[in-house]
C-alpha positions as CSV (number, residue, x, y, z in Angstrom):
1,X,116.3,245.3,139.3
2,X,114.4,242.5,141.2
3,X,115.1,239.2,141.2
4,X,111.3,238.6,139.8
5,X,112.2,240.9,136.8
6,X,116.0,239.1,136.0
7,X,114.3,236.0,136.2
8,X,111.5,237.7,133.7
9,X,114.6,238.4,131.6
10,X,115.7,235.2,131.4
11,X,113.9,232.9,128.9
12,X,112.8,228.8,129.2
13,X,112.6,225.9,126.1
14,X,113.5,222.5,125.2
15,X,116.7,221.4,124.2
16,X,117.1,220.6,120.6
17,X,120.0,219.3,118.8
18,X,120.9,222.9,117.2
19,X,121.9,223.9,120.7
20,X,124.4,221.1,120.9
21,X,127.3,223.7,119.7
22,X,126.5,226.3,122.5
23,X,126.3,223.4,125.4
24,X,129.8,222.1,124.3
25,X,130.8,225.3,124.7
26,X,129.6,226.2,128.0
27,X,131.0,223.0,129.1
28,X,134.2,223.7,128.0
29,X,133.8,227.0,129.9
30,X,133.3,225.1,133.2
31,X,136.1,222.8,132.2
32,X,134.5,219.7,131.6
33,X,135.6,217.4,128.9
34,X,132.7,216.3,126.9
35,X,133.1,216.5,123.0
36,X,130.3,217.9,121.5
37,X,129.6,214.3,120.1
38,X,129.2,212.9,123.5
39,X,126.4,216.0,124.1
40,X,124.9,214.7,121.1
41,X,124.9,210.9,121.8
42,X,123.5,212.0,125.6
43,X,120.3,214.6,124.4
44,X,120.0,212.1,121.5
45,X,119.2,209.6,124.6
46,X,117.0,211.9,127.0
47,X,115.6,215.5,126.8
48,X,116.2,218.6,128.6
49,X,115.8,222.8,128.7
50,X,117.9,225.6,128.2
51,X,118.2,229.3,129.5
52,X,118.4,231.8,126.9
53,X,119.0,235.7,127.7
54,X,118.4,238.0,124.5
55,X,118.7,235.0,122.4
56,X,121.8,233.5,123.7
57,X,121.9,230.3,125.2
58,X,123.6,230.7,129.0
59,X,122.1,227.6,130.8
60,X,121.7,223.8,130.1
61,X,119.9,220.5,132.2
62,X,119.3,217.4,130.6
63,X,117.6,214.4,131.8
64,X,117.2,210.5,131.4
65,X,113.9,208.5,131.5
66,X,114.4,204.8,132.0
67,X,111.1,202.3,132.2
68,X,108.5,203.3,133.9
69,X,110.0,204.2,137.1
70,X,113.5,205.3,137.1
71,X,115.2,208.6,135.8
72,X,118.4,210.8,136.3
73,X,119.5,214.5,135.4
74,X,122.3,215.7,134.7
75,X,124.7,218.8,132.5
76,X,123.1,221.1,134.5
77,X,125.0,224.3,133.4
78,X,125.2,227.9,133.7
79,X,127.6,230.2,132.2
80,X,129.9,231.6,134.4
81,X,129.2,235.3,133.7
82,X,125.2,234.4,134.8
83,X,125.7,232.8,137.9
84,X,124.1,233.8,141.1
85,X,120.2,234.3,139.3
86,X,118.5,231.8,139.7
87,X,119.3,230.0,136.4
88,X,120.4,226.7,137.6
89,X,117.6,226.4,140.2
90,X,114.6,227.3,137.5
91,X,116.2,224.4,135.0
92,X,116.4,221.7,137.9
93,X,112.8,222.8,138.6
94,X,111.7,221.6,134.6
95,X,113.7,218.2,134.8
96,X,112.3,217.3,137.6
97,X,108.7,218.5,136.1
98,X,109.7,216.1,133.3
99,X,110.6,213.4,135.1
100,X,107.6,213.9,137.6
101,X,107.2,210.9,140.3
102,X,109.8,208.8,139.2
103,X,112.9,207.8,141.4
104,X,115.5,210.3,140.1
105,X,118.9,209.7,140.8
106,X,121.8,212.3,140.3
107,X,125.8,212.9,141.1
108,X,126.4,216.0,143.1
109,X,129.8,218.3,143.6
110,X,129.6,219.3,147.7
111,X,129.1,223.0,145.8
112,X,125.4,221.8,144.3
113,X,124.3,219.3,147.2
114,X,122.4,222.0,149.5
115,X,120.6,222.9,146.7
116,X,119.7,219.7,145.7
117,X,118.4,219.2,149.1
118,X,116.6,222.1,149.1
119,X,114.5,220.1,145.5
120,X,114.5,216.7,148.0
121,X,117.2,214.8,147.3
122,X,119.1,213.0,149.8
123,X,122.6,211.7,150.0
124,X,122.3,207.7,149.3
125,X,126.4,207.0,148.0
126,X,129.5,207.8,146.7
127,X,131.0,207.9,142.8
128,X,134.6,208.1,142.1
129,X,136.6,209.4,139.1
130,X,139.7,208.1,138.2
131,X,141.3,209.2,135.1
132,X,144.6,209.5,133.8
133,X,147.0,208.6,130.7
134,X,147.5,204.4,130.3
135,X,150.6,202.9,130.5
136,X,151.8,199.7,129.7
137,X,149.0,197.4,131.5
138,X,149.0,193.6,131.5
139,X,145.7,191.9,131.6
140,X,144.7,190.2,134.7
141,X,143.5,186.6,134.2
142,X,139.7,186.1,134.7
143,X,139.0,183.1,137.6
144,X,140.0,179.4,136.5
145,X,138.1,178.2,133.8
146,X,136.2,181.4,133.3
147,X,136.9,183.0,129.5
148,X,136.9,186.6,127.9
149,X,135.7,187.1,124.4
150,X,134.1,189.9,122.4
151,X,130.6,190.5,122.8
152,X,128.1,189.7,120.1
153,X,124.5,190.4,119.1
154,X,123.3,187.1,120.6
155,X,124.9,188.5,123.8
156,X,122.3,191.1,124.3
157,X,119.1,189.7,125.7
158,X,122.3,188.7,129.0
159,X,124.2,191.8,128.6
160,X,120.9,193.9,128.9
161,X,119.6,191.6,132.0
162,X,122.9,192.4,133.7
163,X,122.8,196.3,133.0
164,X,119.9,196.9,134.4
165,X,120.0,194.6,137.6
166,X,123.4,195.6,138.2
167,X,122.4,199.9,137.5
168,X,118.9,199.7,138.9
169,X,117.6,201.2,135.2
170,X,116.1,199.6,132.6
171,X,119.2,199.5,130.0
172,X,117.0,198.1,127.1
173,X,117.4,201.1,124.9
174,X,120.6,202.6,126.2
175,X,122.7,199.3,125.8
176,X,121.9,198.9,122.1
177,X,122.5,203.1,121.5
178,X,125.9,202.6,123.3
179,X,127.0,199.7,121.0
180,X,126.5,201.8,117.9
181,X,130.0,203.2,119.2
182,X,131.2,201.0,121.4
183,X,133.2,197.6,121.4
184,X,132.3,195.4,124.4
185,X,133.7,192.4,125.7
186,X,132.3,189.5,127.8
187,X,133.3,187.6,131.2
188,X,131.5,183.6,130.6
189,X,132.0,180.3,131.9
190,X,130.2,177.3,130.5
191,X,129.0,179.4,128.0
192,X,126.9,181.3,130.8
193,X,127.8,185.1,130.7
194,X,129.7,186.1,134.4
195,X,130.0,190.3,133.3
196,X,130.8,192.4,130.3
197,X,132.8,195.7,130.2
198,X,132.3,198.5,127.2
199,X,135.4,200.8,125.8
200,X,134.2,203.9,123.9
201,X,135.4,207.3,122.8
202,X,134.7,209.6,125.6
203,X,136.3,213.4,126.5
204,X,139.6,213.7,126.1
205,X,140.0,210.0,125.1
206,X,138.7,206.9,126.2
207,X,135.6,205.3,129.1
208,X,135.6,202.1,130.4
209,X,131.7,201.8,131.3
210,X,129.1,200.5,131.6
211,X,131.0,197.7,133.8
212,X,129.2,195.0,135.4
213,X,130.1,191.5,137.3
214,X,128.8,188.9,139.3
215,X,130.6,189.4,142.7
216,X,134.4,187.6,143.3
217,X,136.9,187.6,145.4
218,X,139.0,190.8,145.2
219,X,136.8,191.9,142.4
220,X,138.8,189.8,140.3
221,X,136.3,189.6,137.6
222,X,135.7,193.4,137.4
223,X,139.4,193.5,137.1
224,X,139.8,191.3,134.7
225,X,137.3,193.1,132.2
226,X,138.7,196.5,132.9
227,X,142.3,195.3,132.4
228,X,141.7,194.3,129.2
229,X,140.7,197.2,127.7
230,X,143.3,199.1,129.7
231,X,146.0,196.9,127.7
232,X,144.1,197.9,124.2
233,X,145.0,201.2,124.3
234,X,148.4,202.5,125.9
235,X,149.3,205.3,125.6
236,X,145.8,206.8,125.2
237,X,143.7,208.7,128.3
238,X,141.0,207.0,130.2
239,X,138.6,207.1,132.4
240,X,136.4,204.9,134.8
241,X,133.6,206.3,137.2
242,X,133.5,203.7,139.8
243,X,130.4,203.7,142.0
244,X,131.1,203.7,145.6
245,X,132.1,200.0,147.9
246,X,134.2,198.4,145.2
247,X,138.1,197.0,145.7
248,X,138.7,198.8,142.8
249,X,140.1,202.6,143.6
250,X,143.6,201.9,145.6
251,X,144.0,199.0,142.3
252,X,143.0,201.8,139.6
253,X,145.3,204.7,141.5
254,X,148.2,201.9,141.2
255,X,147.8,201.7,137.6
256,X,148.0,205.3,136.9
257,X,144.1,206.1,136.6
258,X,144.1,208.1,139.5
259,X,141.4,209.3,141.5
260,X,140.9,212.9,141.0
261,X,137.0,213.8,142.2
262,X,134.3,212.1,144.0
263,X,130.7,212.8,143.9
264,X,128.1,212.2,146.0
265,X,124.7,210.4,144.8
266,X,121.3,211.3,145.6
267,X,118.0,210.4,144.9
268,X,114.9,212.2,145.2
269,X,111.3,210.4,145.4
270,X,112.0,207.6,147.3
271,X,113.8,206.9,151.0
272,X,117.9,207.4,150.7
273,X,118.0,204.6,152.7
274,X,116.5,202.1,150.5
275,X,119.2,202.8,147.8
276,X,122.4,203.1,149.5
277,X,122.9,199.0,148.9
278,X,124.1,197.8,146.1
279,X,120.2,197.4,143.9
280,X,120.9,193.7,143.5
281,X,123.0,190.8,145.3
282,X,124.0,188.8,142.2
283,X,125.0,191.4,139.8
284,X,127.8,194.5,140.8
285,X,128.3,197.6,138.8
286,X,131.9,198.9,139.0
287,X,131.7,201.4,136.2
288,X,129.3,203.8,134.7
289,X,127.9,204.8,131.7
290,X,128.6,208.2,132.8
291,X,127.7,209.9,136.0
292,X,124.6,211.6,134.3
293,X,123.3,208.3,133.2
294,X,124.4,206.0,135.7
């Protein structure tokens, strides 16, 4: 049989929440470690398409639309068995049709990259995993006269501000969805918000993201916020994605969150070159929401 005719075989639609059962599993299959509520709380967030042969469900992409400009993909999947036919190709081709001329950003495995270069991405950083079960932390002390408290509703008008500087996305929507589930704390002095760190169910325990900071020596303040959620839960299993440039990977390895994969980030309508900087000089992110949502 042709290539033409397996691809003929090999059926295209949206991604609806019924599918949610049959994505967690093919994650599973690929050995990643989302629950099938964190599939849910992502496609509840974005879109996407799946593959279907004879009525099963072998393929998944989802993708992220933030303001008017700005979008990512990611959970591209394709059951090992049906590998090798063009599955994960035709899906990347309807993302990126949904998400048509806006600057689309993605995490790449060395194993994807050439074929993301073959769709016109180009490498413009680095994101790091770290992961790993949580000791006994102690909390580092934020800078002198700088204060940590839990964040509130009157925090979010800042907290959102920050996001999206710090991310290069418009975080208006996806800060308030995160917070149905998440606890976040806050990094101020004089009452004027310095960072914020979120702690929510993830995998197979805990993530510490989205993190964000304005810049200090060290990284102090990124540490500060990420240590004390670290010192909430010992004993428990988390996990950090730390974008590329930080202080922070030799300081997480130290505290048992070692670094076990790094992925490379591309971006696809738009020069690599203008968005391999940091996309603003006040505001830092040292942790993700995930790597398919930045």
């Amino acid at each position: 049989m042709s290539q033409s005719s397996i691809q003929q075989a090999v059926q295209y639609r949206r991604f609806t929440a019924d599918d949610v059962p049959v994505a967690h599993g093919l994650s599973l299959a690929v050995q990643w470690p989302h629950r099938a509520e964190d599939w849910l709380d992502m496609f509840n967030a974005g879109c996407g398409f799946v593959a279907e042969d004879g009525g099963e469900v072998i393929g998944t992409a989802l993708c992220w639309k933030f303001g008017a400009d700005r979008g990512t993909l990611g959970l591209v999947i394709v059951a090992p068995t049906q590998q090798g036919r063009g599955i994960g190709r035709r899906l990347m081709e309807l993302v990126l049709e949904e998400l048509g001329s806006r600057v689309t950003f993605l995490h790449a495995t060395e194993a994807g990259k050439p074929l993301y270069e073959k769709l016109g991405f180009a490498a413009c950083g680095t994101v790091i995993q770290h992961h790993g079960n949580i000791g006994t932390v102690a909390a580092i002390a934020p800078p002198a006269g700088e204060q940590l408290r839990a964040l509130t509703s009157d925090d979010m008008a800042k907290v959102i501000e920050i996001a999206s500087r710090a991310s290069g996305f418009d975080r208006s929507e996806t800060l308030p969805a995160l917070l149905k589930d998440a606890q976040g704390v806050v990094l101020e002095r004089g009452g004027t918000i310095q960072g914020f760190a979120l702690l929510r169910r993830f995998g197979r325990g805990y993530v510490i993201g989205p993190v964000a900071a304005a810049e200090s020596p060290d990284d102090v303040r990124a540490k500060s916020l990420i240590t004390y959620w670290l010192a909430q839960i010992p004993g428990a299993f988390g996990r950090i994605d730390v974008p590329g440039g930080t202080q922070l990977d030799g300081w997480l390895d130290g505290l048992g969150l070692k670094s076990v994969s790094s992925v490379v980030k591309m971006v696809r309508n738009a020069p690599a070159s203008e968005h391999c900087a940091a996309p603003d000089a006040a505001w830092r992110a040292f942790g993700l929401i995930n790597q398919a949502m930045a």
